[in-house]
C-alpha positions as CSV (number, residue, x, y, z in Angstrom):
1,X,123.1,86.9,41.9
2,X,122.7,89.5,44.5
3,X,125.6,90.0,47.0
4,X,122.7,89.0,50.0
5,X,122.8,85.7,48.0
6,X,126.3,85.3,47.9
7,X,126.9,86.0,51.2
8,X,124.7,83.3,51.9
9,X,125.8,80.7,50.0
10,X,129.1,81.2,51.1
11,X,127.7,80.7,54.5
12,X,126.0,77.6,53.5
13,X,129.6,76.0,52.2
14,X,131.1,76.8,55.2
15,X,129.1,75.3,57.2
16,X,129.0,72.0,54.9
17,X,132.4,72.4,54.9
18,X,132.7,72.6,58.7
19,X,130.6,69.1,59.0
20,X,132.7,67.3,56.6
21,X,136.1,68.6,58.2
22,X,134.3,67.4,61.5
23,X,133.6,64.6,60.2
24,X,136.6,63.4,59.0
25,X,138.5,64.3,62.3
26,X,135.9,62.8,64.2
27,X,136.7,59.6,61.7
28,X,140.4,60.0,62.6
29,X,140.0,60.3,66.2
30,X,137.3,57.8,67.2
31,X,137.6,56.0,63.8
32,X,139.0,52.5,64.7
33,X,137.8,49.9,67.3
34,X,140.0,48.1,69.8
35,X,140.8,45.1,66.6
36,X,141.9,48.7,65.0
37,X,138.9,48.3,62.4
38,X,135.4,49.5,61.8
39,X,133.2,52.8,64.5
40,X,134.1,52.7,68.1
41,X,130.4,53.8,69.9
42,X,131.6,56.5,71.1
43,X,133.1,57.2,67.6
44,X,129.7,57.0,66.1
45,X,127.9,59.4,68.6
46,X,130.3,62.0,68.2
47,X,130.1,62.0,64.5
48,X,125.9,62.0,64.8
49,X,126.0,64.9,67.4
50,X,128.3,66.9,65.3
51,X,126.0,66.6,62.3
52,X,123.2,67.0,64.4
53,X,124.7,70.2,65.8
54,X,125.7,71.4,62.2
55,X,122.2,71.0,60.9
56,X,120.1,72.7,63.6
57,X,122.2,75.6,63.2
58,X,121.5,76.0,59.4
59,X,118.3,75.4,59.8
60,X,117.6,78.1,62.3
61,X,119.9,80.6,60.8
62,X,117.5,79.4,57.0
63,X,114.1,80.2,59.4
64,X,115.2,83.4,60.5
65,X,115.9,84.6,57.4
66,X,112.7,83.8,56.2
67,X,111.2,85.2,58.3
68,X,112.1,88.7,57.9
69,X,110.8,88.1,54.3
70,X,107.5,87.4,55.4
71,X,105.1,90.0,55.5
72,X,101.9,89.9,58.2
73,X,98.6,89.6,57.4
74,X,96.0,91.6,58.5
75,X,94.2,89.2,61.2
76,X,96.5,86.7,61.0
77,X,99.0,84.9,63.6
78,X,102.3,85.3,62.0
79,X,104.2,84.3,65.2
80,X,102.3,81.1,65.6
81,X,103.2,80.1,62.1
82,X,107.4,81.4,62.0
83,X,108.5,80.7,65.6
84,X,109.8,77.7,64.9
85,X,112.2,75.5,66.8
86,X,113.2,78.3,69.5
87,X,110.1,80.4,69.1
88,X,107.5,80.7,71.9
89,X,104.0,82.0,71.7
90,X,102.0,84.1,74.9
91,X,100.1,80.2,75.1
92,X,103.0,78.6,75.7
93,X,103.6,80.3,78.8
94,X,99.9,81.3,79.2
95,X,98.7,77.4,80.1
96,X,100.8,76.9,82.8
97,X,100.4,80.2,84.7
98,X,97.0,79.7,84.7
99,X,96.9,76.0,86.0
100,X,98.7,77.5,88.7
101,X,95.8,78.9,90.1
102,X,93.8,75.5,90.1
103,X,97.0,74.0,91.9
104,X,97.3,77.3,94.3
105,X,94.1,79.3,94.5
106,X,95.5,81.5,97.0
107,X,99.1,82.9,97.2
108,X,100.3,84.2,100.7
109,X,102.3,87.2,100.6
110,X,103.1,88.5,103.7
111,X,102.5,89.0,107.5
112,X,101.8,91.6,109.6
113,X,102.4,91.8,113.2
114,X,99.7,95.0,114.7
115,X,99.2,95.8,118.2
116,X,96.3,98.1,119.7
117,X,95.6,100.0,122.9
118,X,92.1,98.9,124.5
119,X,90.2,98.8,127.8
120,X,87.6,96.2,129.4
121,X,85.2,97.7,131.7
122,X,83.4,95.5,134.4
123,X,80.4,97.9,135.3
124,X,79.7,96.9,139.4
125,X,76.5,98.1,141.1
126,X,73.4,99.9,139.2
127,X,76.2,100.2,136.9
128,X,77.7,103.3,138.7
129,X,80.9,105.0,138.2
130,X,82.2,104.7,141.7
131,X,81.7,100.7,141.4
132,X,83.1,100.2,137.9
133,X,86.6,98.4,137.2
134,X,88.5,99.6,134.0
135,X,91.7,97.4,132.6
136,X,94.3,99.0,130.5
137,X,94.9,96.2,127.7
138,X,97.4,96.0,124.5
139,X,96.6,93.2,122.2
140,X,98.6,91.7,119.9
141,X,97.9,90.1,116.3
142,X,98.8,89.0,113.1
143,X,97.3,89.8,109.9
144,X,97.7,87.6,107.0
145,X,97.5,89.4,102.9
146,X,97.0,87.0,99.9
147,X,96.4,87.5,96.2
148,X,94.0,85.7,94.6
149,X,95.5,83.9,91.6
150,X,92.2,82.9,89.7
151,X,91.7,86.7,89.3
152,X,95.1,86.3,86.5
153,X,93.1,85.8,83.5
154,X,94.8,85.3,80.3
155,X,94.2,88.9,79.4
156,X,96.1,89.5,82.0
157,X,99.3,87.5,80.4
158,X,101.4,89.5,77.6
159,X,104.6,88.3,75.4
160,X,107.2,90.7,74.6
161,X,109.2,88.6,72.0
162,X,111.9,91.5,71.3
163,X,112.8,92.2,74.3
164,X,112.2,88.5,76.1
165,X,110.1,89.6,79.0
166,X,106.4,88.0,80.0
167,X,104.3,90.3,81.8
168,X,101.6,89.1,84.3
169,X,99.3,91.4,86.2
170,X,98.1,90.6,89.5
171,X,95.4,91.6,91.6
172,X,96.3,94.2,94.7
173,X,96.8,92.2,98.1
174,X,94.2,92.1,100.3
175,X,93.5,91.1,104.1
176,X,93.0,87.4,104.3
177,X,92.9,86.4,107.6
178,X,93.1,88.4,111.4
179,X,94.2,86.6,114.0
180,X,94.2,87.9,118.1
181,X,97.3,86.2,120.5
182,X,95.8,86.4,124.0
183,X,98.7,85.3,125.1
184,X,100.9,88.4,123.7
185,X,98.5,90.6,125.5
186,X,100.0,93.2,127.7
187,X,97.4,94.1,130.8
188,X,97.9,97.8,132.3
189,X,96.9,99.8,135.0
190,X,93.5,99.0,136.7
191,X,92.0,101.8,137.3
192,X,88.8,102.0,140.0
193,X,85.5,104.0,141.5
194,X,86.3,104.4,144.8
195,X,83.8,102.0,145.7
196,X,85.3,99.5,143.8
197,X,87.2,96.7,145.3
198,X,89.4,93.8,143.9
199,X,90.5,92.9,140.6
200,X,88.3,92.7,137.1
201,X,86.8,89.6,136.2
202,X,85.1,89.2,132.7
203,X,82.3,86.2,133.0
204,X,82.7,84.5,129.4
205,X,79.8,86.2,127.3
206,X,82.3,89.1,128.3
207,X,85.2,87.5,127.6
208,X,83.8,86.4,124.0
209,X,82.8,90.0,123.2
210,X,86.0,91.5,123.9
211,X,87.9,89.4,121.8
212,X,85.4,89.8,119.0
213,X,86.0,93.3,119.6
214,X,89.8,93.0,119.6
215,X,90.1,91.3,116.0
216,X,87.8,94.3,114.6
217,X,90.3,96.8,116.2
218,X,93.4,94.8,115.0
219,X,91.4,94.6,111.7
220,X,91.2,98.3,111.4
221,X,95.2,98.6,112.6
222,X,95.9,96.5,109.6
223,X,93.8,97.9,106.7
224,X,95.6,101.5,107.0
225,X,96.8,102.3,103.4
226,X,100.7,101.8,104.2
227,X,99.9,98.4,105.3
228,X,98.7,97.2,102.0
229,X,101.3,99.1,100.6
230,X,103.9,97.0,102.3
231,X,101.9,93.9,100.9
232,X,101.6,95.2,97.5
233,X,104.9,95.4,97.4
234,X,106.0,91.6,98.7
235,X,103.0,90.7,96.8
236,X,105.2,91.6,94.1
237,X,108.1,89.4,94.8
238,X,106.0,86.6,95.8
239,X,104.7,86.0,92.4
240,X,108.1,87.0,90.5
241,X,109.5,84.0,91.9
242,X,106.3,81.6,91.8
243,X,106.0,82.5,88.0
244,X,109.7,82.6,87.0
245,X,109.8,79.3,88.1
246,X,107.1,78.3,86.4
247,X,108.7,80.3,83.0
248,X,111.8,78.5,83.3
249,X,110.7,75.5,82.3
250,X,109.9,76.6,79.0
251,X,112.1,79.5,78.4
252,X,115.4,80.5,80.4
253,X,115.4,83.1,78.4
254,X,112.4,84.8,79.5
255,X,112.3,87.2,82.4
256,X,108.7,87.6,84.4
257,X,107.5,91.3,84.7
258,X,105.0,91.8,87.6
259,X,102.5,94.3,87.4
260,X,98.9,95.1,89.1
261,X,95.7,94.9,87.2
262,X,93.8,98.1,86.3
């Protein structure tokens, strides 16, 4: 007998040994009833979750060391067969970060607030420069990034098993949605031709194509590079938490790793 095998069979008494000690105190302790014969209940469900207890423990500590015994073969799935009771596989966690994209097609990552300088013209007579009225204007918006969480394919999902860690890669953030607040605008000098009287006044053809014209220069405010940097980076925290939630549930053990796709 090798001393590997010793070691474990002296491992195996003790641990038999350590159920029927439990056993028996577990007897002594919850042993007799109130008429001082026969199991109390709560007698008998110690004793069962102490055997219980005993067992799973020999059994795991049996499957792990068969399992450094076992050598992989060449196309073949040796997780899926030896993770046994407390093993995971990349589909475990795989299935339910992708139903989260049926549930949530779009996540929402972050806000932007963008402001732009502009000017509305109101051209007066033979549209000449002495007649024309020009408004100093600062409009105000919000600019709304997303990542789109059917782009998460299952390629995208990877188990590291040593070192208990599930990465997911992502798609970059992009502009989702530009909205213009009239309301937030801020209204300048007026400046005018010196035949130019009174204040401007847009008719609403006018009106319609200068707010047109102020979402595509908020647009532009809000697509600079550091913006979606700044959204890249919350888009990163966003689905940390989403999916370690999600993780949780089948492993505590597991830690999500966010990274972009390629």
């Amino acid at each position: 007998m090798t001393e590997e095998e010793i070691r474990e069979k002296e491992l195996k008494y003790m641990i038999e040994d350590s159920v029927d000690s439990s056993v028996e105190r577990a007897f002594k302790k919850y042993g007799r009833g109130r008429r001082g014969f026969g199991l109390s209940l709560s007698g008998i469900v110690s004793i069962v979750l102490l055997i219980a207890v005993m067992f799973m423990g020999y059994k795991w500590y049996e499957m792990q060391k068969a399992s450094e015994h076992v050598t992989p073969i060449e196309e073949h799935d040796l997780t899926l067969e030896n993770n046994g009771i407390f093993g995971f596989t990349v589909v475990d966690f795989q299935e339910p970060v992708l139903e989260k994209a049926v549930q949530q097609r779009l996540l929402i990552v972050e806000e932007q607030e963008a402001y732009v300088g502009t000017s509305v013209t109101e051209t007066g007579l033979f549209n000449l420069g002495v007649f024309n009225k020009e408004q100093m204007l600062t409009i105000h918006g919000t600019g709304q990034y997303t990542i789109d969480l059917t782009q998460v394919k299952a390629r995208d999902i990877s188990l590291d098993e040593g070192n208990y860690e599930l990465t997911i890669c992502i798609p970059h953030a992009k502009l989702h949605n530009v909205s213009y607040d009239p309301e937030k605008t801020e209204i300048g000098d007026l400046q005018r031709g010196w035949l130019a009287f009174g204040d401007l006044k847009l008719t609403a053809e006018q009106q319609n194509v200068f707010e047109v014209g102020a979402k595509q220069e908020l647009e532009a405010k809000l697509s600079e590079s550091e913006r979606f940097a700044e959204a890249d980076r919350f888009a990163k925290l966003e689905a940390y938490e989403m999916y370690q939630a999600i993780v949780r549930t089948i492993s505590p053990a597991y830690k999500v790793v966010i990274e972009f796709q390629q």
